[in-house]
VEXSEVO-376567 format. One record per residue (C-alpha): residue number from 1; residue in one letter; z, y, x. Coordinates in Angstrom, 3 decimals, always signed. Layout:
- k  r  z  y  x
- NUM  A  Z  Y  X
...
//
This chain:
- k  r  z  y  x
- 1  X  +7.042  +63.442  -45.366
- 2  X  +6.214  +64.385  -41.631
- 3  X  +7.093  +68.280  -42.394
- 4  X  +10.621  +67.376  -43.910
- 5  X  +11.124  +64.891  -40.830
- 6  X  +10.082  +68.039  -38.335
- 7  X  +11.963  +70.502  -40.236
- 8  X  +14.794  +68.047  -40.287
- 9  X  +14.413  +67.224  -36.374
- 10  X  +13.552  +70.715  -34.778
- 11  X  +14.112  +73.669  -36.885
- 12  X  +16.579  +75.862  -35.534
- 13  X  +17.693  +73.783  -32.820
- 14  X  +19.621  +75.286  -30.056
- 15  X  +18.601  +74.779  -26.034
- 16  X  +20.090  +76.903  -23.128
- 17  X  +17.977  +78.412  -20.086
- 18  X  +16.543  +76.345  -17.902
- 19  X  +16.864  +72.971  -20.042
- 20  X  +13.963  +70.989  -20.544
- 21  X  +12.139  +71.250  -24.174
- 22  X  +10.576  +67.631  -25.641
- 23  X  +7.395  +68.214  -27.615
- 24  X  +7.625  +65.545  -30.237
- 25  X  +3.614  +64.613  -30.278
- 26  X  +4.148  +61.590  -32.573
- 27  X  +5.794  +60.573  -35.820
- 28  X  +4.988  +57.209  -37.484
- 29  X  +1.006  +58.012  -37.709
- 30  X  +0.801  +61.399  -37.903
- 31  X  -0.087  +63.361  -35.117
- 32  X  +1.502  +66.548  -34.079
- 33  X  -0.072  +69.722  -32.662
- 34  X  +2.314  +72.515  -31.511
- 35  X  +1.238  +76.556  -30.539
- 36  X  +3.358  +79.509  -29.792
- 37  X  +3.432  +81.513  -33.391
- 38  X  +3.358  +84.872  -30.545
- 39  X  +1.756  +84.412  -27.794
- 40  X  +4.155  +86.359  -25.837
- 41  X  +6.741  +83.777  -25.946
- 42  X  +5.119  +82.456  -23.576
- 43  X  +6.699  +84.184  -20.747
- 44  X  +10.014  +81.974  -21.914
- 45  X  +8.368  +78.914  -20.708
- 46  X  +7.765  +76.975  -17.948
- 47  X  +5.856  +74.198  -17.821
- 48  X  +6.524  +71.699  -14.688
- 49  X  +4.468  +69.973  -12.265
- 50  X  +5.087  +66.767  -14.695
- 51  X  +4.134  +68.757  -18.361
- 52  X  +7.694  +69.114  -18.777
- 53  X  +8.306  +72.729  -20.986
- 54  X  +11.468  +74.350  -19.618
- 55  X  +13.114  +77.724  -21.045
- 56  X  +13.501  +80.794  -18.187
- 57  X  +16.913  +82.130  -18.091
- 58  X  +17.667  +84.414  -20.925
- 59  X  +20.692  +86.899  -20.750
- 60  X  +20.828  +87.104  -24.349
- 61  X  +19.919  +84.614  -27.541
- 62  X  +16.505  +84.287  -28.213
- 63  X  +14.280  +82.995  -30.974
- 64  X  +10.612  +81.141  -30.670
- 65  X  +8.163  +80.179  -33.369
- 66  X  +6.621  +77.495  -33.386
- 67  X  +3.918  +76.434  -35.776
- 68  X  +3.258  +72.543  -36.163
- 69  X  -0.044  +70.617  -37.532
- 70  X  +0.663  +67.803  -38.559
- 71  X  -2.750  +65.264  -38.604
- 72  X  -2.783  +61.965  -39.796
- 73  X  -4.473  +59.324  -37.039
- 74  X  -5.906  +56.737  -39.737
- 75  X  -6.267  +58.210  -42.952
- 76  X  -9.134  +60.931  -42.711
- 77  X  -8.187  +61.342  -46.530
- 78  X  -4.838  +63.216  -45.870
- 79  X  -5.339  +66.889  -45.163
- 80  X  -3.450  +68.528  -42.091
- 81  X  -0.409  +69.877  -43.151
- 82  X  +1.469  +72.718  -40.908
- 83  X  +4.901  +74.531  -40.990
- 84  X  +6.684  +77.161  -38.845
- 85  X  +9.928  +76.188  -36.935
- 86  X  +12.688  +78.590  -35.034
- 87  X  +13.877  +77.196  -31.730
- 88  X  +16.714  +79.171  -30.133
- 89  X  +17.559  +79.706  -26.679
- 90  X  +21.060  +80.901  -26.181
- 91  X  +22.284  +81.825  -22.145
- 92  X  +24.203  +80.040  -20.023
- 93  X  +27.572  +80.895  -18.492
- 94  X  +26.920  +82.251  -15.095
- 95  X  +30.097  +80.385  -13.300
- 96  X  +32.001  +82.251  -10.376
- 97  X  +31.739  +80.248  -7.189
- 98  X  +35.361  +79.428  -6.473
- 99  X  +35.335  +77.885  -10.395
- 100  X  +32.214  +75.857  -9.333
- 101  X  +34.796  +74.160  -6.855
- 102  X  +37.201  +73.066  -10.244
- 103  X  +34.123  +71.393  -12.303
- 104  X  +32.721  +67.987  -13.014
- 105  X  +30.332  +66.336  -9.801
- 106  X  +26.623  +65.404  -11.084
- 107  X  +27.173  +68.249  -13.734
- 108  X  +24.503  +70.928  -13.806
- 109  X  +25.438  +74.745  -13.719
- 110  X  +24.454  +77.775  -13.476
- 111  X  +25.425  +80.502  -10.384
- 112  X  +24.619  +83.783  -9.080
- 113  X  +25.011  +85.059  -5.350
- 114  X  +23.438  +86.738  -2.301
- 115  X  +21.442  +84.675  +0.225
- 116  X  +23.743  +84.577  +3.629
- 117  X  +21.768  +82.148  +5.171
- 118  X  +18.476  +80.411  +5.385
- 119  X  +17.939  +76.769  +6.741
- 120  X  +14.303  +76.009  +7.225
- 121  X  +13.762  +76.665  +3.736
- 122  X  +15.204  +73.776  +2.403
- 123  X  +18.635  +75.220  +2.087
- 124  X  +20.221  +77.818  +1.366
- 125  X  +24.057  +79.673  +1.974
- 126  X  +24.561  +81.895  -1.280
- 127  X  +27.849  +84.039  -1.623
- 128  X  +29.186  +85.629  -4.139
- 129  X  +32.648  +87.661  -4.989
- 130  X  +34.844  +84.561  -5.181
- 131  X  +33.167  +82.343  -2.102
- 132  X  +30.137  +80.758  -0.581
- 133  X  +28.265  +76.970  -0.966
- 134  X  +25.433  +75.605  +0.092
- 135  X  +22.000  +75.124  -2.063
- 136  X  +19.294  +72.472  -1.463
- 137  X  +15.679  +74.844  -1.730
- 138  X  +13.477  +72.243  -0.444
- 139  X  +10.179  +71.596  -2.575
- 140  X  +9.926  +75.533  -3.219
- 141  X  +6.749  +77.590  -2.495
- 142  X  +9.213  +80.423  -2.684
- 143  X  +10.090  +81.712  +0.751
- 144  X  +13.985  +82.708  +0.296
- 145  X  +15.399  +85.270  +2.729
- 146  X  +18.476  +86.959  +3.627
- 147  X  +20.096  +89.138  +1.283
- 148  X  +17.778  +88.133  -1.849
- 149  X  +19.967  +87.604  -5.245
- 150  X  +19.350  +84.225  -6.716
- 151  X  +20.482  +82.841  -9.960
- 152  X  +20.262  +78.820  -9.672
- 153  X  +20.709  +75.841  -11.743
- 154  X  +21.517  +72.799  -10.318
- 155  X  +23.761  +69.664  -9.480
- 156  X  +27.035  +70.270  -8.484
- 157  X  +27.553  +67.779  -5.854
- 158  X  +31.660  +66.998  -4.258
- 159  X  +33.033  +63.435  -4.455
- 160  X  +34.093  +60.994  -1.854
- 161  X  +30.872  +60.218  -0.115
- 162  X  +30.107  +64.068  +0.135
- 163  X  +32.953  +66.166  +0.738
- 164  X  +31.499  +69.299  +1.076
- 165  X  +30.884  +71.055  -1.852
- 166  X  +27.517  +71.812  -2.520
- 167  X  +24.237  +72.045  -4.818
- 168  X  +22.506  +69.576  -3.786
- 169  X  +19.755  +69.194  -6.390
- 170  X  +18.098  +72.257  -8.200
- 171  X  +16.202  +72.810  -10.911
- 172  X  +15.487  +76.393  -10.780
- 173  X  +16.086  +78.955  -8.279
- 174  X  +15.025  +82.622  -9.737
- 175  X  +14.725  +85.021  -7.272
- 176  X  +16.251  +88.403  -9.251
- 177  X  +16.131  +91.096  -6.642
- 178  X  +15.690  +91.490  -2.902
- 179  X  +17.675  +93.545  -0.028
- 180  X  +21.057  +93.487  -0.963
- 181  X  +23.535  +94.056  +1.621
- 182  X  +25.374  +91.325  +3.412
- 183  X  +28.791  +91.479  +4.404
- 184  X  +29.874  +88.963  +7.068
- 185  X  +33.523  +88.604  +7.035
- 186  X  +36.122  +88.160  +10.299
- 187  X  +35.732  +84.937  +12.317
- 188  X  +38.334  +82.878  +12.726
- 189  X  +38.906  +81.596  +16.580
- 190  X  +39.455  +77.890  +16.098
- 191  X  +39.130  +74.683  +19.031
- 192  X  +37.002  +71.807  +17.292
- 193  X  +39.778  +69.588  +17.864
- 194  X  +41.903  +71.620  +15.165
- 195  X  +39.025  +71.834  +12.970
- 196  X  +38.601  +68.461  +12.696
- 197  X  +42.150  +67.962  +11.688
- 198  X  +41.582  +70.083  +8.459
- 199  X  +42.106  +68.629  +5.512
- 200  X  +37.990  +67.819  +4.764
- 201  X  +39.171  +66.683  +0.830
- 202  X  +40.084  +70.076  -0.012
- 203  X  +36.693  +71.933  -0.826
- 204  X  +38.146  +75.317  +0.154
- 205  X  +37.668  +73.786  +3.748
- 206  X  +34.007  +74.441  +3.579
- 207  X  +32.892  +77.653  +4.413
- 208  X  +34.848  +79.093  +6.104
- 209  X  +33.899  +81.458  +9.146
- 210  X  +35.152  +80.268  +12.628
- 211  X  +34.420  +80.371  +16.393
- 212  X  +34.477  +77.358  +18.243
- 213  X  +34.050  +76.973  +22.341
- 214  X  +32.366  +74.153  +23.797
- 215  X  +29.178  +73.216  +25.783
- 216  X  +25.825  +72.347  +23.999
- 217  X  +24.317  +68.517  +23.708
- 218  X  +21.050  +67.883  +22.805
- 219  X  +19.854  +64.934  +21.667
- 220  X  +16.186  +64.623  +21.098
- 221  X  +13.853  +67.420  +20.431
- 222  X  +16.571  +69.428  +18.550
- 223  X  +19.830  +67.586  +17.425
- 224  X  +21.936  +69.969  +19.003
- 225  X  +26.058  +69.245  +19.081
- 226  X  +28.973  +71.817  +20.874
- 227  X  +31.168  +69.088  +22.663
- 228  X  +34.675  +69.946  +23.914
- 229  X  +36.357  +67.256  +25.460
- 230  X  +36.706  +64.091  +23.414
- 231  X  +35.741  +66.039  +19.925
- 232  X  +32.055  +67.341  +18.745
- 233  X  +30.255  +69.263  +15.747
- 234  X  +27.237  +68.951  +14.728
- 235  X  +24.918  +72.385  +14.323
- 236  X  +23.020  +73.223  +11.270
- 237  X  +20.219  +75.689  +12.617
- 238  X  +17.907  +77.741  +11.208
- 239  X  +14.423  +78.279  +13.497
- 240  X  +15.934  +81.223  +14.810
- 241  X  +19.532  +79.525  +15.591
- 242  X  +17.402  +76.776  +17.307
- 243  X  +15.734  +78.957  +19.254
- 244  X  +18.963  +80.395  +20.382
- 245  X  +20.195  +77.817  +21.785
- 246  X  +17.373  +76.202  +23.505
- 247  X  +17.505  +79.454  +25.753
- 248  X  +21.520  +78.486  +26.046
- 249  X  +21.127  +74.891  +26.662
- 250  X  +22.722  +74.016  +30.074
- 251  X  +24.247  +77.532  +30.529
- 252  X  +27.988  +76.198  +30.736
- 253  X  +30.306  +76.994  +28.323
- 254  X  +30.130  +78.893  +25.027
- 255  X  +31.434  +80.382  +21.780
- 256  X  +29.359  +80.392  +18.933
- 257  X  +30.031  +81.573  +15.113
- 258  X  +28.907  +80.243  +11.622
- 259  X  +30.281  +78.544  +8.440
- 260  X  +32.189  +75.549  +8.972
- 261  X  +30.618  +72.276  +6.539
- 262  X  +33.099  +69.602  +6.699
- 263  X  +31.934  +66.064  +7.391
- 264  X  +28.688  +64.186  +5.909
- 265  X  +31.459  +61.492  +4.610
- 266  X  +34.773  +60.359  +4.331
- 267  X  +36.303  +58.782  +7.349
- 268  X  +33.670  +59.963  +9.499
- 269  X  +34.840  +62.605  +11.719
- 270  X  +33.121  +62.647  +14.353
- 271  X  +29.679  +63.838  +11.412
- 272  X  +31.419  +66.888  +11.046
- 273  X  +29.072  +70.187  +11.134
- 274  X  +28.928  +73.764  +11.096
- 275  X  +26.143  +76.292  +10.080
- 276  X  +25.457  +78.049  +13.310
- 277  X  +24.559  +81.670  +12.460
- 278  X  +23.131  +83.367  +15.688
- 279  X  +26.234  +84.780  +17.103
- 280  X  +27.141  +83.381  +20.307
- 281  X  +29.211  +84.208  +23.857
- 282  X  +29.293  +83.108  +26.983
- 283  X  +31.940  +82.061  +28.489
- 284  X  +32.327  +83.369  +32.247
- 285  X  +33.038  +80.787  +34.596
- 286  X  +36.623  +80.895  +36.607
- 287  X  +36.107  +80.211  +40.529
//
């Protein structure tokens, strides 16, 4: 019968936070009509732009009732049947940054960090004790700022055509508390010609804090590049960055600060980029 085949199919089933939940609305020509058993099991759920239910994170294991009706579409003769199932929600492992580095590309998974930086909303530069990477946040209505704590699950992105680690599709990004402190650590002084003779397959390269010296290009409205001598990198701004250095744009020399991103792709040096941060010096000229 349909209530064996449901009990069979869905009772007791385990999902994890944030993975999506198929109603099964159909089997052979019986209809099927599920409700929350509580009503406050609601606040578990998400339900997507597309319909799509989705669990919220859970630190611990959770259980959800579910009664289905079962209704058959042709045969007005067969009363409605209904039973009660359990789905359980059990947490996900939040993974430490620097272990992010270690797993399998496309794979989704779950971290937990500060917000260091903000890129025009649709990124963002979490940290947390073990190291930093970058998070796609476009497509959110939530404005992200510095210092919030965010727990997100999304695609792991590293591989060949994308060398620098990063999340670089998201699911869910749960904002879990705001104003924590930021600490910025010790730039290193590097020339862009050394820093584009690091090793851009190893994905500790990314993200690391530097100072380079060079003069500003500016290519368009704002596609802005520090040039010294034959080598370039490419600056990823936020609106305040850019507004920075339109007021240093033709003002000589200069030494700016941020997180170093590696190149866009393999054999393409000269696509390196760094996340330009704000800090800056100028560089006196020598008569």
């Amino acid at each position: 019968s349909s209530i064996n085949w449901i009990k069979n199919v869905f009772h007791q089933t385990v999902y994890h936070s944030f993975e999506e939940f198929y109603q099964e609305n159909y089997y052979e020509d019986v209809y099927l009509e599920w409700e929350l058993v509580n009503e406050s099991d609601a606040q578990y759920i998400i339900i997507d732009q597309y319909g799509y239910w989705k669990f919220t994170y859970q630190p611990e294991t959770i259980t959800i009732l579910f009664q289905i009706t079962a209704t058959h579409n042709y045969n007005t003769y067969v009363p409605s049947m209904t039973t009660v199932i359990e789905i359980i929600v059990e947490p996900l492992p939040i993974l430490p940054i620097n272990e992010l580095h270690r797993q399998i590309s496309s794979e989704f998974y779950l971290i937990k960090g500060v917000v260091q930086e903000v890129i025009e909303n649709e990124w963002i530069l979490i940290r947390d004790e073990t190291g930093l990477i970058f998070v796609e946040s476009y497509g959110y209505n939530t404005t992200f700022s510095i210092g919030d704590e965010v727990l997100v699950y999304g695609s792991y992105s590293y591989d060949s055509y994308e060398p620098t680690p990063i999340i670089d599709y998201s699911s869910e990004i749960v904002v879990l508390s705001h104003g924590n402190p930021v600490s910025t650590p010790t730039p290193v002084e590097m020339s862009i010609e050394e820093v584009r003779k690091m090793n851009y397959l190893d994905p500790t390269t990314a993200y690391q804090y530097i100072t380079i010296e060079g003069e500003l290009s500016l290519s368009g409205y704002n596609y802005y590049t520090l040039v010294d001598g034959d080598y370039k990198i490419e600056l990823v701004l936020s609106s305040e960055s850019k507004d920075i250095l339109y007021d240093l744009y033709g003002m000589g020399r200069i030494k700016l600060t941020g997180y170093i991103m590696g190149p866009n792709y393999v054999n393409s040096n000269s696509d390196w980029s760094m996340i330009f941060c704000g800090t800056y010096e100028l560089i006196p000229e020598t008569v």
